[in-house]
C-alpha positions in Angstrom: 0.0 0.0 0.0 3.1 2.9 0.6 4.0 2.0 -3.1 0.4 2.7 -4.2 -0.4 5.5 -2.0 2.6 7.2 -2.9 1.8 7.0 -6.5 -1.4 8.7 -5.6 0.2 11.7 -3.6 2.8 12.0 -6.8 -0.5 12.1 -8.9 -2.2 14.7 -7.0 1.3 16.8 -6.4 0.8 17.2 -10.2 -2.5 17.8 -11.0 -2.5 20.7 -8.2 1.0 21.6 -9.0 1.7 22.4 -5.2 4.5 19.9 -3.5 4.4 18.9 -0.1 0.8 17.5 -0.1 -0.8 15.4 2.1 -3.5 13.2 2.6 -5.7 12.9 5.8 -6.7 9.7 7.6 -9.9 9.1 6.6 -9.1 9.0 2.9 -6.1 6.9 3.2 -8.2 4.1 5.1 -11.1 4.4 3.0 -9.0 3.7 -0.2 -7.3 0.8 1.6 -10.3 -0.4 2.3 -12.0 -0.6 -1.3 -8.4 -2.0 -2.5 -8.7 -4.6 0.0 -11.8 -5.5 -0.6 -11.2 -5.0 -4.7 -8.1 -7.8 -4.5 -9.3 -10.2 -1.6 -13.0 -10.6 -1.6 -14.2 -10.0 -5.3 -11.4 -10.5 -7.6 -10.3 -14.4 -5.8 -14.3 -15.1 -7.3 -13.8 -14.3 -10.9 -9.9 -15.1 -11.3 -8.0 -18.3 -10.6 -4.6 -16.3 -10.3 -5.8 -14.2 -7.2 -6.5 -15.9 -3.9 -8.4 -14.4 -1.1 -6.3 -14.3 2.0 -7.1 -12.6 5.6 -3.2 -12.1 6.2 -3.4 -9.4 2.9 -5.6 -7.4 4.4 -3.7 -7.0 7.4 -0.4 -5.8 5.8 -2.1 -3.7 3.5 -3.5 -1.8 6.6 -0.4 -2.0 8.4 1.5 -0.4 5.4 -0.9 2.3 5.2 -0.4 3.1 9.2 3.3 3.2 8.4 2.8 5.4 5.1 0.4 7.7 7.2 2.5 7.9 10.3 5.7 8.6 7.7 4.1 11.2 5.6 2.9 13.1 9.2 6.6 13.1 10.0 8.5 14.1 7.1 5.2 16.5 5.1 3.0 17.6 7.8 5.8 18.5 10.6 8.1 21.8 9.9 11.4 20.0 9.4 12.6 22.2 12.5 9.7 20.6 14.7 11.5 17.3 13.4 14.6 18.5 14.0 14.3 19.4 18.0 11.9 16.3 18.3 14.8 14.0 17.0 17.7 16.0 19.1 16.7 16.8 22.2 18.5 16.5 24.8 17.7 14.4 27.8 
């Protein structure tokens, strides 16, 4: 899902010309969610070369928390918010 996502952020980076977007939660789930349920519950029933399997779903949800929790880190933050977070002294 990161590789996917992050074709759709490039996509939408050019067709608003703007770089550093972003996209909120609720979108990024909700795509996950149809492209889960695209590839594991109704393609398995119509093509031989795609199998339905529980442990997809999963990692395609985990990818997408990592992709989300990245993209908060390195596009939403202010790279000196990053910067003190990452070096501050204990």
């Amino acid at each position: 899902m990161p590789i996917v996502l992050g074709l759709c952020l490039g996509c939408y980076e050019l067709i608003k010309n703007k770089n550093q977007q972003h996209f909120e939660l609720l979108p990024v789930f909700v795509l996950t969610f149809i492209y889960s349920i695209y590839f594991e519950a109704i393609l398995p029933h119509f093509l031989n070369r795609y199998t339905a399997d529980g442990w997809d779903v999963l990692l395609y949800f985990l990818g997408t928390t990592c992709f989300y929790v990245l993209q908060q880190i390195y596009l939403v933050n202010p790279i000196h918010k990053l910067r003190k977070h990452l070096f501050m002294k204990i």
